[in-house]
PADRENRO-147046 format. One record per residue (C-alpha): residue number from 1; x, y, z. Coordinates in steps of 0.25 Angstrom, whole numbers. Layout:
BEGIN
> n,xx,yy,zz
> NUM,X,Y,Z
...
% end
This chain:
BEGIN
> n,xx,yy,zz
> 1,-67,-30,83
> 2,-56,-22,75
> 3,-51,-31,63
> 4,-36,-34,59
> 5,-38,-24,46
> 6,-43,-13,57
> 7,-33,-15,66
> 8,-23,-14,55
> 9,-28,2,52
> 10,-27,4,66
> 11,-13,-1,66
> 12,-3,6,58
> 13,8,-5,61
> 14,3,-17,64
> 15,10,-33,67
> 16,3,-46,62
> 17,12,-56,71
> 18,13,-71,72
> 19,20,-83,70
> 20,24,-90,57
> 21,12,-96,48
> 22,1,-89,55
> 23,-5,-80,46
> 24,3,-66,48
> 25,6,-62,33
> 26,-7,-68,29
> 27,-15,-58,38
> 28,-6,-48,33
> 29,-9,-51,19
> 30,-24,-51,23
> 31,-24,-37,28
> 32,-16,-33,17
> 33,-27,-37,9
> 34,-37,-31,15
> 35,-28,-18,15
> 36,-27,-18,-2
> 37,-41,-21,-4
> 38,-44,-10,3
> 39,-36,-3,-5
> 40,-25,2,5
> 41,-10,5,0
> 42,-2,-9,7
> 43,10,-15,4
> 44,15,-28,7
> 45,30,-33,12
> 46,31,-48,15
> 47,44,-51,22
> 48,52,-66,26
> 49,65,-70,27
> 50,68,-70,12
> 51,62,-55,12
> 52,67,-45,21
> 53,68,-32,13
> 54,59,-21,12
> 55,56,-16,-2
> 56,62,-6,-10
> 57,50,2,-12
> 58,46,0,4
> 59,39,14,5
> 60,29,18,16
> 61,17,25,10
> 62,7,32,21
> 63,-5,24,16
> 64,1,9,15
> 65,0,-2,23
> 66,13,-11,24
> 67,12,-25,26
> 68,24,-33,31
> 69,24,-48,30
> 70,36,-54,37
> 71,40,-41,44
> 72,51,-48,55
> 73,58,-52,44
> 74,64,-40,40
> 75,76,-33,48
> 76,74,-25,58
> 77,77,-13,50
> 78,67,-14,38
> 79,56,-17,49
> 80,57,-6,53
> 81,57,3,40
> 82,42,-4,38
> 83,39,2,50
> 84,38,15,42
> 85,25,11,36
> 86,12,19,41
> 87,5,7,41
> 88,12,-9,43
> 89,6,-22,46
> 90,18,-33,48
> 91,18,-49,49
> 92,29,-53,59
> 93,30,-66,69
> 94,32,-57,82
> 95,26,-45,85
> 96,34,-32,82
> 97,33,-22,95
> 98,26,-10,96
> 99,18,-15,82
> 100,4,-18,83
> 101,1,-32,82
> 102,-11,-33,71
> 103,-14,-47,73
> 104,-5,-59,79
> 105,-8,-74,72
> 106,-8,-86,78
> 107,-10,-101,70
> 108,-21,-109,74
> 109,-25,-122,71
> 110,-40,-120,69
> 111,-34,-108,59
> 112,-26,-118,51
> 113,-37,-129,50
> 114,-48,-118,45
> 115,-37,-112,34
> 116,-35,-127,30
> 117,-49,-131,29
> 118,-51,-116,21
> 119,-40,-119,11
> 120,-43,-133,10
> 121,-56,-142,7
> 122,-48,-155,11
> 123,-41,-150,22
> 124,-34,-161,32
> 125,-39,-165,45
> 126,-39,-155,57
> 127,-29,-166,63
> 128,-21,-164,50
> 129,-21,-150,48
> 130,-17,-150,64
> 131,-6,-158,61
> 132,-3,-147,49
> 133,-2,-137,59
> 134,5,-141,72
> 135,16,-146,60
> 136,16,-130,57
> 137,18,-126,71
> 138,5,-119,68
> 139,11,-110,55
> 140,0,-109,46
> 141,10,-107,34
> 142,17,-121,37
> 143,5,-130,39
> 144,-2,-125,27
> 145,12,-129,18
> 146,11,-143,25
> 147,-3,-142,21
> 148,0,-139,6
> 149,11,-150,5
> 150,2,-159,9
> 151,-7,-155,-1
> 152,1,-155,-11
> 153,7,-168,-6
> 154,-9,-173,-9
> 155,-8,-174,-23
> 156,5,-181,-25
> 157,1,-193,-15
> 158,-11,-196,-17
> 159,-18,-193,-6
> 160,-26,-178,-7
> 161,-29,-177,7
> 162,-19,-166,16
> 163,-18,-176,28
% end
């Protein structure tokens, strides 16, 4: 079975697609990771509502990979100037026509509970962390910040348990 970092040399432009919170620009920096330690010329470019410019020094060498976190939050206009790299892999929430998609994500509960229990010896509950997550409307993002309230909310009351 062909992996997400083969596909992506197979792929000249590719998409990672899905909702808010569910694990687009942490893929992206993933691969973009495996890209530098590989020793390839990349370059990254994070976009949101606060950040819609490209830079000033924006050039579009043969040999780099561009990486576009946020990507719909651009115009319409500079999207498409990125469009001039040889090689692009974008994050965006709905799935750009005629570009490859690379990988959609998708929350899931048993995901969340694993990453909990990974990141944390004295994790809450399933029934808690459950709790947690339909809250989030499944945004992994979200319910890890009502996670670190409450554990941060631990040390002042009293109580060190995250339920």
């Amino acid at each position: 079975m062909e992996t997400l970092l083969e596909k992506t040399h197979r792929l000249p432009i590719c998409q990672i697609t899905g909702p808010h919170g569910s694990g687009k620009s942490t893929l992206l920096l993933w691969l973009l990771k495996r890209y530098e330690e590989s020793g390839d010329n990349v370059r990254f470019l994070g976009f949101n509502d606060q950040h819609r410019k490209l830079p000033g020094d924006l050039t579009f060498p043969k040999d780099q990979i561009l990486f576009a976190d946020g990507f719909e939050q651009l115009p319409l206009f500079r999207q498409l100037w990125l469009f001039r790299a040889k090689r692009l892999i974008l994050t965006c929430h709905r799935s750009i026509r005629f570009v490859p998609i690379l990988y959609r994500t998708q929350p899931q509960f048993l995901v969340f509970v694993r990453l909990v229990r990974q990141l944390a010896s004295d994790a809450p509950e399933e029934s808690v962390l459950r709790g947690v997550y339909e809250r989030s409307g499944g945004n992994f993002r979200n319910a890890f910040f009502e996670l670190y309230d409450r554990w941060e909310q631990r040390g002042t009351s009293g109580d060190n348990s995250l339920t």
